[in-house]
C-alpha positions as CSV (number, residue, x, y, z in Angstrom):
1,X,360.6,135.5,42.7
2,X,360.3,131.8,42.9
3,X,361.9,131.2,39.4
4,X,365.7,132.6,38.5
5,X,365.5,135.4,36.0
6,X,367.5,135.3,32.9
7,X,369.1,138.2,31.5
8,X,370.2,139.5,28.5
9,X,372.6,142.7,29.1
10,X,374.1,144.6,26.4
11,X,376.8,146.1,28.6
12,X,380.7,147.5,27.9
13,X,381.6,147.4,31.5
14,X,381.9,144.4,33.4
15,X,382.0,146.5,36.7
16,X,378.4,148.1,35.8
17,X,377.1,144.5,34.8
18,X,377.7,142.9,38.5
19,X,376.4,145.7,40.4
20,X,373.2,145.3,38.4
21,X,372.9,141.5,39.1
22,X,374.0,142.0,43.0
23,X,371.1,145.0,43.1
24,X,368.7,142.6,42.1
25,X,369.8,139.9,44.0
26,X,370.0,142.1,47.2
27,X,366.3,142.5,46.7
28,X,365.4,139.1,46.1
29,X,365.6,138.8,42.2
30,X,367.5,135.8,41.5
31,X,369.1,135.9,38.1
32,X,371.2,134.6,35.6
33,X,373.2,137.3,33.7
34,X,374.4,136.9,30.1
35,X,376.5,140.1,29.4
36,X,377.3,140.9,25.9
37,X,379.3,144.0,24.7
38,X,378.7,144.0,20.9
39,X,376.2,143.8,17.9
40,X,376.3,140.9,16.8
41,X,377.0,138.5,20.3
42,X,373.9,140.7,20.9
43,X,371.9,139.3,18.1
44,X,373.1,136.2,18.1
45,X,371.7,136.0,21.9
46,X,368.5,137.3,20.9
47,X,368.4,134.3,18.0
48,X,369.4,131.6,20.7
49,X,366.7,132.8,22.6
50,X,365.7,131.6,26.4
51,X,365.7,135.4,28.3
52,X,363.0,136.8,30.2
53,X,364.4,140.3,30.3
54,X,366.5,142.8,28.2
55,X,369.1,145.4,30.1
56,X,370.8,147.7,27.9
57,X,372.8,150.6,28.0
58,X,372.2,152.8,25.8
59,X,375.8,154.5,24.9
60,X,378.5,151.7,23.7
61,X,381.4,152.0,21.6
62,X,380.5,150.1,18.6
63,X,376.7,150.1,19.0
64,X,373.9,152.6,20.5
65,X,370.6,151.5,22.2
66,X,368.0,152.8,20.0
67,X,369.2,150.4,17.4
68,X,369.0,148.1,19.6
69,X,365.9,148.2,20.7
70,X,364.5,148.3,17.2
71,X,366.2,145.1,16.7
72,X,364.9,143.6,19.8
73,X,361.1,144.5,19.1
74,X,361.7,142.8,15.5
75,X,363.5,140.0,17.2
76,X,361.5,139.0,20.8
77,X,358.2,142.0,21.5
78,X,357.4,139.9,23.9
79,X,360.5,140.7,26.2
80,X,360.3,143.6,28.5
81,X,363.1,145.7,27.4
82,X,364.8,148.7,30.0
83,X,367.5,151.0,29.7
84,X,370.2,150.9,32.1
85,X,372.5,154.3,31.4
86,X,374.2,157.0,33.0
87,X,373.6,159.4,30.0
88,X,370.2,159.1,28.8
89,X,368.4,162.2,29.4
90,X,364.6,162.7,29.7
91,X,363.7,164.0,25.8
92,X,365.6,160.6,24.6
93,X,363.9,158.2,27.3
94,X,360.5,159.3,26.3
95,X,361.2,158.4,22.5
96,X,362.8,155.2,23.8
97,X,359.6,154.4,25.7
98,X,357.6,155.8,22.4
99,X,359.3,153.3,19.8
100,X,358.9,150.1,22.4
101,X,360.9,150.4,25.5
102,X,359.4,149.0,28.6
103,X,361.2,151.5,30.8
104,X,364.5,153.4,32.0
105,X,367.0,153.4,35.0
106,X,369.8,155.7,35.5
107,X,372.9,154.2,36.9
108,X,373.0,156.6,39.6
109,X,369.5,155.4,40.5
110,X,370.0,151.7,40.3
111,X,368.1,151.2,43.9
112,X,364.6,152.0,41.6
113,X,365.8,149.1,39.2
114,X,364.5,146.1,41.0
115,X,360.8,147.6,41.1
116,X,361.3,148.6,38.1
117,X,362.1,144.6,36.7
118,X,358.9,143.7,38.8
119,X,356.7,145.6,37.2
120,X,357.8,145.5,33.6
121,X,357.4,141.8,33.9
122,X,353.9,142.0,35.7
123,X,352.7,143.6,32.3
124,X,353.8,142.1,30.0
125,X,352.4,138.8,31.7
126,X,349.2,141.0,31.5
127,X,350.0,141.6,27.7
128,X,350.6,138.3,27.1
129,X,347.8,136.6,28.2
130,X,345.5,139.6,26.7
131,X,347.0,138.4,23.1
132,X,346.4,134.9,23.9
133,X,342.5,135.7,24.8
134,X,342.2,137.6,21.6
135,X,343.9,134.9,19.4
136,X,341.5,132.4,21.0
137,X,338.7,134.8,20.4
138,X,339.6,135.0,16.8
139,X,340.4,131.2,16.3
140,X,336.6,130.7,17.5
141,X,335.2,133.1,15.4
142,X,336.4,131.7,12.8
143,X,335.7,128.1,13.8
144,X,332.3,129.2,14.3
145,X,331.8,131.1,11.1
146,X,333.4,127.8,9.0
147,X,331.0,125.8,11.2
148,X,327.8,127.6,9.8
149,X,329.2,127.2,6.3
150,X,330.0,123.4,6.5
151,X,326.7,123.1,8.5
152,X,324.7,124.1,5.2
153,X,327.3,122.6,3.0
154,X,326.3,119.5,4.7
155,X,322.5,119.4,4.6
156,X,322.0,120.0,0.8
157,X,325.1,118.0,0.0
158,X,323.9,115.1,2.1
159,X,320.4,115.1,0.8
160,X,322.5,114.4,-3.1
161,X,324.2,112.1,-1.6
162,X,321.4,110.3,0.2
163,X,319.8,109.8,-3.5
164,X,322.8,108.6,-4.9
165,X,323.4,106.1,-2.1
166,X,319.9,105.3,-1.8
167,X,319.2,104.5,-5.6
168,X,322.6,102.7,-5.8
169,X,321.7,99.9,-3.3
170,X,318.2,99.5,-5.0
171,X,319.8,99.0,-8.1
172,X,322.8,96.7,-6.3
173,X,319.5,94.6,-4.9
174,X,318.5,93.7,-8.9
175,X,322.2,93.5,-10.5
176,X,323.4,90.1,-11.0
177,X,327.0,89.9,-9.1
178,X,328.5,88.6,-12.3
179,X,327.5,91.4,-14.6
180,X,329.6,94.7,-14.9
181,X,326.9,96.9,-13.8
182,X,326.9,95.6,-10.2
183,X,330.6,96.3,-10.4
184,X,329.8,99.7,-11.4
185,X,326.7,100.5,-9.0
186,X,330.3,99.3,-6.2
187,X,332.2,101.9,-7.1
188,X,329.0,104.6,-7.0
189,X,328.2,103.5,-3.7
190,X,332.1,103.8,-2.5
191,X,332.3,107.4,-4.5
192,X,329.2,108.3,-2.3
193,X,330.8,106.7,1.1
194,X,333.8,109.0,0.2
195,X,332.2,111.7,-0.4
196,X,329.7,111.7,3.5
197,X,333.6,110.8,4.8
198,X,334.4,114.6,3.6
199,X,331.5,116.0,4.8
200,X,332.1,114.5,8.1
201,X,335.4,115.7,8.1
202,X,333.7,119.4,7.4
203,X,331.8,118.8,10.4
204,X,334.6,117.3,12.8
205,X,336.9,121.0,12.8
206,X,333.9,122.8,13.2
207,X,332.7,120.9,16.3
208,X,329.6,119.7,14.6
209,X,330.1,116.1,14.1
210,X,327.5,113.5,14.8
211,X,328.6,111.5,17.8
212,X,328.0,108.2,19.2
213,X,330.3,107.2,21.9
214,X,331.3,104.2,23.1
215,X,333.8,102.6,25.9
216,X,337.0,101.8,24.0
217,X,340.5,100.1,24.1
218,X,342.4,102.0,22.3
219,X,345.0,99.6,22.2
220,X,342.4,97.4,20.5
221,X,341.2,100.5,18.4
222,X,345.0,100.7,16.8
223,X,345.6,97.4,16.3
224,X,342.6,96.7,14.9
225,X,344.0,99.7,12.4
226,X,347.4,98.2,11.7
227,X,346.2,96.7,8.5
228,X,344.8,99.8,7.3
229,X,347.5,102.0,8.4
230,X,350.2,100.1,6.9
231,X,348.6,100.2,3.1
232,X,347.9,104.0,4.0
233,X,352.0,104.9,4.3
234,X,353.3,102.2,1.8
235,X,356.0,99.3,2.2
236,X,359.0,102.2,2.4
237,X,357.8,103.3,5.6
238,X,358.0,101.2,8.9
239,X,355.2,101.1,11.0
240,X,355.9,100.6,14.8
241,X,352.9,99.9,17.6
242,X,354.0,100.1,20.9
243,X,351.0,99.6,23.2
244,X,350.9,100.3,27.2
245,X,349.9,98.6,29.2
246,X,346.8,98.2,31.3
247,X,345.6,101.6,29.7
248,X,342.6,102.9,30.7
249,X,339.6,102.8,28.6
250,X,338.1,106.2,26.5
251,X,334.7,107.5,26.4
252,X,334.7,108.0,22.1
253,X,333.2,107.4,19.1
254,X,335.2,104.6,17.4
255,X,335.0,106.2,13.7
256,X,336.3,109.4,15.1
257,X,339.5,107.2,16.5
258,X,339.6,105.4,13.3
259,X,339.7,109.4,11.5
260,X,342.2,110.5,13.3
261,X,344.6,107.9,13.1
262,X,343.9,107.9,9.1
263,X,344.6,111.4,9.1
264,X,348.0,111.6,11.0
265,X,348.8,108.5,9.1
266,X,348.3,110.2,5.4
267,X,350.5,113.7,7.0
268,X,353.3,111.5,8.2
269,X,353.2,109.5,5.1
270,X,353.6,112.8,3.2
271,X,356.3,114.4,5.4
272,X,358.8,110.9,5.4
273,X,358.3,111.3,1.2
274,X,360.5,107.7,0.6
275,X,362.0,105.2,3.1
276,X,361.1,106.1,7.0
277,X,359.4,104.7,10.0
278,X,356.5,105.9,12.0
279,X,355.8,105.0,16.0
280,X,352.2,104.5,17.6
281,X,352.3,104.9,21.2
282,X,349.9,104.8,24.3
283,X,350.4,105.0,28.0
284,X,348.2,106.3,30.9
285,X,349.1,109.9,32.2
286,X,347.9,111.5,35.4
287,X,348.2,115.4,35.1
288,X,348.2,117.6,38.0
289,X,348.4,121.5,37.9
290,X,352.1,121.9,37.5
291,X,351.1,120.8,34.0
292,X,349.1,123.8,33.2
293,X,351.6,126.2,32.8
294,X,353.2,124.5,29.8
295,X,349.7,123.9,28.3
296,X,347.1,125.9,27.7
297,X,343.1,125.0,27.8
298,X,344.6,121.6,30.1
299,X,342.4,120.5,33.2
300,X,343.8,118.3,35.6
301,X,343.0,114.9,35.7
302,X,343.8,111.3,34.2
303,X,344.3,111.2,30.8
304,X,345.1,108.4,27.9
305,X,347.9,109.9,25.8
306,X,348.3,108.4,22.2
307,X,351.6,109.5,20.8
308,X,352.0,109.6,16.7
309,X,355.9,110.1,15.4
310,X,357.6,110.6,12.1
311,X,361.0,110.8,11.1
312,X,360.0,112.7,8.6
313,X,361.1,116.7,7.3
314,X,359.6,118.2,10.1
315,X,358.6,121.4,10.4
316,X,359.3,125.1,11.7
317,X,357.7,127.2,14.5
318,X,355.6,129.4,11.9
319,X,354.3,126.0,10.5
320,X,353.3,124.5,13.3
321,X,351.3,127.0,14.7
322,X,349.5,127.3,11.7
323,X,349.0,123.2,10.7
324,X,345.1,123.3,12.8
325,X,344.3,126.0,11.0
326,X,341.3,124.9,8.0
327,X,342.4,124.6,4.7
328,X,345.9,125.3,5.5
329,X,348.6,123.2,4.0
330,X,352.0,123.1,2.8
331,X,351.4,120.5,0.0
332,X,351.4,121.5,-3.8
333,X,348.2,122.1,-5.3
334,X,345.6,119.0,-5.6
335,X,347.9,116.8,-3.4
336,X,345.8,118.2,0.1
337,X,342.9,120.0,1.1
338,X,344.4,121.2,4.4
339,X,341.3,119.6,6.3
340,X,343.4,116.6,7.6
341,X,344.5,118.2,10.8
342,X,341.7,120.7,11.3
343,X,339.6,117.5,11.3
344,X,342.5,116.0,14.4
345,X,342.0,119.2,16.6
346,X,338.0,119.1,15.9
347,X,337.7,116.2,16.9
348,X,340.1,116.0,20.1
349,X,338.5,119.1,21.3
350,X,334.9,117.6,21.0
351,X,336.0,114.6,22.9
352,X,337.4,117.3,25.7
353,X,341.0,116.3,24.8
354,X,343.7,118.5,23.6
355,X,347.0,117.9,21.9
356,X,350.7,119.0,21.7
357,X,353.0,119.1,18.8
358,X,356.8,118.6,18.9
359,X,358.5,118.7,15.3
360,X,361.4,120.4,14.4
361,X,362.9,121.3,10.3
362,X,364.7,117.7,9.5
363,X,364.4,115.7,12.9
364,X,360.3,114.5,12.2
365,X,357.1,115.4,14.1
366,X,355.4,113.6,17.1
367,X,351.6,114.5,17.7
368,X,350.8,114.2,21.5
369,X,347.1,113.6,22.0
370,X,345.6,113.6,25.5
371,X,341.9,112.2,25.8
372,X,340.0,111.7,29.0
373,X,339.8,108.5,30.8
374,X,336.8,107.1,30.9
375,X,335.1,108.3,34.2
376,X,332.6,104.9,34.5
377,X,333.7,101.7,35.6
378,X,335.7,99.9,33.5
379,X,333.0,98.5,31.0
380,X,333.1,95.3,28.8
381,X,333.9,96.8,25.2
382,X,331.1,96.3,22.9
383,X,331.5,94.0,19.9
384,X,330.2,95.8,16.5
385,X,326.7,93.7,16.1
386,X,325.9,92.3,12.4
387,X,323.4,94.9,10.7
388,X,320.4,93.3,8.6
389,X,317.9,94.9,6.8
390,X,314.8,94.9,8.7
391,X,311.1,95.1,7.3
392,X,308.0,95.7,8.8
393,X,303.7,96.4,7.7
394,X,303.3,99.4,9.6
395,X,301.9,102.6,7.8
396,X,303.9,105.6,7.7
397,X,304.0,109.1,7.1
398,X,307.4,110.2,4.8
399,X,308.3,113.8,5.1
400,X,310.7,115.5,3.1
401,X,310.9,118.7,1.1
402,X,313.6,117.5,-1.7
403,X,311.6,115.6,-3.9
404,X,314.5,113.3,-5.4
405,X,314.9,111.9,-1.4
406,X,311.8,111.6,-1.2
407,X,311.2,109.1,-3.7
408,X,314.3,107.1,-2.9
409,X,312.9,106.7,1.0
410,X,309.4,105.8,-0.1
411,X,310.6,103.5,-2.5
412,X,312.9,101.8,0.1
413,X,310.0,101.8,2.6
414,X,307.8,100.2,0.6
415,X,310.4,97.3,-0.6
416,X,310.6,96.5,3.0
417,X,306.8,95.9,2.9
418,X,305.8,99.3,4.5
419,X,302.5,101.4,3.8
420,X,303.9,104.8,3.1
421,X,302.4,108.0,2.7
422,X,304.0,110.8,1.1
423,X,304.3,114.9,1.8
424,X,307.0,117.3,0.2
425,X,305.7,120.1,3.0
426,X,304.1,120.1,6.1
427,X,301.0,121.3,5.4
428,X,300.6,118.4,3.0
429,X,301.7,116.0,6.0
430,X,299.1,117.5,8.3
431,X,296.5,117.3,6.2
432,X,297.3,113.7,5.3
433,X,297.0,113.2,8.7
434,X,293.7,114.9,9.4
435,X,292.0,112.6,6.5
436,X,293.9,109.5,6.1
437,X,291.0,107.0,7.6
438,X,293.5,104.1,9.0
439,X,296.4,104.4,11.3
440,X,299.8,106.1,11.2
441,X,302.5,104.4,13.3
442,X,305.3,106.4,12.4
443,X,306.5,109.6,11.3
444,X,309.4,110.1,9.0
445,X,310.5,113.8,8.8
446,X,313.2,115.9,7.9
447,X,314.2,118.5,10.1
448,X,315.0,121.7,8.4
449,X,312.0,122.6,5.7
450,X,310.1,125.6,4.4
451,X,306.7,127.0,7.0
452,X,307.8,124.5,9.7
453,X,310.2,122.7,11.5
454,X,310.6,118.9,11.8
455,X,309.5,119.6,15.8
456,X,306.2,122.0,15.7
457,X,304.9,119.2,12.4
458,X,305.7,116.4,14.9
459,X,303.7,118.2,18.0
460,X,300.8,119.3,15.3
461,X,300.6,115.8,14.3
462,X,301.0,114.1,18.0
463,X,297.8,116.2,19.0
464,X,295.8,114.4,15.8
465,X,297.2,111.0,16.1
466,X,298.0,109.9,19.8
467,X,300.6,107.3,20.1
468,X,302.4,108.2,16.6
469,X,306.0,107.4,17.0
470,X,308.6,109.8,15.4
471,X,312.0,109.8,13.5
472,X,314.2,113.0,12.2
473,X,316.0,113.0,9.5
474,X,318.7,115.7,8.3
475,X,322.1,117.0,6.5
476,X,322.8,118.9,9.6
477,X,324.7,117.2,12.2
478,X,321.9,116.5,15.7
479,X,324.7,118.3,17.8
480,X,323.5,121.6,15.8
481,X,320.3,120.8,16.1
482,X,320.6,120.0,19.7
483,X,322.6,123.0,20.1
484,X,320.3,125.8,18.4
485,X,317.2,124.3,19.7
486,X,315.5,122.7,17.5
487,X,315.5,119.0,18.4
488,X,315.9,117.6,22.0
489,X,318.9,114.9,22.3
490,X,316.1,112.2,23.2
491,X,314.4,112.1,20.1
492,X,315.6,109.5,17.4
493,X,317.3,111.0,15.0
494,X,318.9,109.8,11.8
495,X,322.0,112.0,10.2
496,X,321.4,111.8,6.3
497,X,323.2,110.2,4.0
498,X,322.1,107.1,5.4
499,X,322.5,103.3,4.0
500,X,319.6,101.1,3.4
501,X,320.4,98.8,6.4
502,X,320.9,101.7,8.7
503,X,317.7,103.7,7.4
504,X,315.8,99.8,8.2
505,X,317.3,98.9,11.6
506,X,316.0,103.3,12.7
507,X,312.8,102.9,11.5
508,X,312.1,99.4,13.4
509,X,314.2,101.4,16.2
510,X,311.3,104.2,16.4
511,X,308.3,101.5,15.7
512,X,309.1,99.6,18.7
513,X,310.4,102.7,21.1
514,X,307.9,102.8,23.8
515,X,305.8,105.6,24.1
């Protein structure tokens, strides 16, 4: 064996204890031997932890090995656990092996030990990694089912939200600056902002999130954020950038950088609870294969590594492997929706990334995030462009089963100068289209609606009226979409609730994409 095995032997005689490390080692085993005699040195080794193996007599003075083993199988199932005795006989070896033993070895047969050790370790690596497959199985069954739930959560909560947002910036367009009501129509607008920000955060730890990568610095990205993250923690708490240099750029979407740094931000805020200090970190990290068997789901490769630490309360090993679990949190009630760090891991898993966690009770918590460099050449990062709203004369044809939406979008067409043309179904919008006497540039249509699909209305439509241009709209997020079939990833799509400037600069988008 290429690593040294390490031991735990509850043994009384020191004589019996080095002829079972030299029978080993005479076979190639090399190991490290911790012998203990009673009870409690015996529990106390199985608390430090660190063995790969359990040897036990089963007869001692003070203690017997039965009790032994129950207390190892509470303690450590995971370590292969044989009896080493002169004087266990063949009715009490089977119950052994019945309540959790891995094996037996009489004393006088300590040449079948070492094949013994090999193969008790051989399945239990089998066991292991059988557990691990079904806990991943489980953890994507449940991603997947929470996924379908915060996909529909999404697309009738959006469509609210789109005719709050929409009739809000209408009514911003007429309110006088000075007057309390354009105050008020603010705080709507950001209520509504807040609100698509959960619904996006729904749609990040279920894998659904709407994406729109871009080359990025995130040594630029952070520091950009230092403003923002410093109000987020308060003035007790320290906030500490330390940059790498020449890092390598990531392939992203900058709002999904900006969520996850919010997100650790609020959780170390919460754990320091007073005076502390909090440490950014980046560097470049190329992994190779020795790396994998410390980390699971890792593929070698170069990697950007953004490090997030608190000196805050930490927390234990049960804890941690629960905190990427949804809606699991360890604040009081109405202080967290346990989303923050489901939202972290949905996001980093998206982008192909993974992370590690090392925190401890009382010595703080350090999130290491490892996201793919950028496999391009290095690319000139883009500078966020000023947003306008845009008008146009063209006539179009507005889509949309919820009635309240579609008011707010024909209204906001036609304040931009548009001819619109309404239809709450699609047979409505076909037959518009079969008697309508002018032209139709454009097609507006949600996605998801009753008889038809956004797609089959756009290709009944396209066979009418050659040269239409076309633009989706929807609640769900265009990677479900994309992913269940119903939309192809080249069509222009628009993810609902949408602002007034964004819903302007995709329709001139779709008017002038060439056919």
């Amino acid at each position: 064996m290429e690593q040294t095995l390490r031991i735990l032997n509850l043994e009384d005689s020191e004589t019996d204890s080095e002829l079972i490390q030299a029978t080993l080692e005479e076979e190639g085993i090399a190991c490290e031997l911790t012998r203990v005699e009673t009870e409690k040195d015996y529990v106390s080794a199985l608390d430090r932890g660190g063995f790969d193996l359990l040897l036990v007599d089963y007869k001692l003075p003070s203690f017997d090995g039965m009790s032994a083993l129950a207390i190892a199988r509470e303690r450590c199932p995971d370590i292969p656990f044989i009896f080493v005795s002169g004087s266990i006989g063949e009715d009490i070896a089977i119950d052994a092996l019945k309540s959790g033993a891995t094996d037996y070895v009489l004393k006088d047969k300590l040449a079948r030990l070492p094949a013994a050790v090999r193969r008790a370790l051989k399945e239990n690596e089998g066991r292991v990694e059988r557990r691990k497959l079904e806990d991943e199985l489980r953890q994507a069954q449940k991603m997947e089912a929470i996924g379908r739930l915060a996909g529909g959560i999404a697309h009738d909560f959006n469509n609210m939200l789109g005719v709050i947002l929409g009739y809000a910036e209408l009514a911003m367009m007429h309110a006088d600056e000075k007057s309390p009501l354009h105050g008020q129509l603010t705080e709507i607008i950001k209520a509504g902002q807040r609100s698509a920000d959960l619904t996006r955060q729904l749609l990040a730890f279920a894998r659904k999130q709407v994406m729109a990568p871009k080359v990025l610095d995130l040594n630029k990205m952070i520091g950009q954020s230092e403003k923002m993250l410093r109000r987020m923690i308060g003035e007790d708490i320290d906030l500490k950038f330390s940059p790498g240099e020449d890092l390598w750029q990531v392939n992203m979407d900058p709002s999904q950088v900006d969520q996850i740094l919010a997100n650790l931000a609020v959780n170390a805020r919460d754990a320091i609870k007073g005076v502390g200090a909090v440490t950014i970190e980046t560097q470049n990290a190329l992994l190779d294969d020795s790396f994998r068997h410390a980390h699971e789901h890792f593929i070698p490769g170069e990697y950007v590594i953004l490090s997030f630490s608190d000196n805050g309360c930490g927390m234990d090993r049960e804890t941690v492997a629960r905190i990427f679990d949804p809606f699991f949190t360890t604040k009081s009630e109405g202080k967290g929706t346990g989303l923050g760090l489901a939202t972290v891991y949905g996001i980093v898993t998206q982008n192909r990334g993974f992370i590690n966690v090392y925190s401890e009770p009382g010595a703080g918590t350090t999130f290491r995030i490892y996201i793919p460099r950028h496999a391009g050449a290095e690319a000139a990062i883009e500078e966020e462009a000023a947003i306008h709203v845009l008008t146009g004369t063209e006539t179009i044809l507005l889509v949309e089963d919820e009635q309240e939406l579609l008011n707010i979008c024909a209204s906001t067409l036609k304040g931009l100068g548009y001819t619109v043309l309404t239809a709450n179904r699609p047979e409505e919008a076909i037959r518009i289209s079969e008697t309508h006497q002018g032209p139709l540039h454009l097609l507006i249509s949600d996605v998801i609606m009753p008889q038809m699909h956004g797609k089959e209305l756009q290709q009944r439509i396209a066979a009418m009226r050659s040269g239409i241009r076309t633009l989706f709209m929807s609640g769900y997020a265009s990677n479900a979409l994309y992913d269940r079939g119903i939309l192809e990833p080249d069509l222009l799509f628009l993810q609902k609730p949408f602002s007034l400037s964004d819903f302007s600069r995709k329709v001139r988008e779709a008017l002038e994409k060439k056919a």
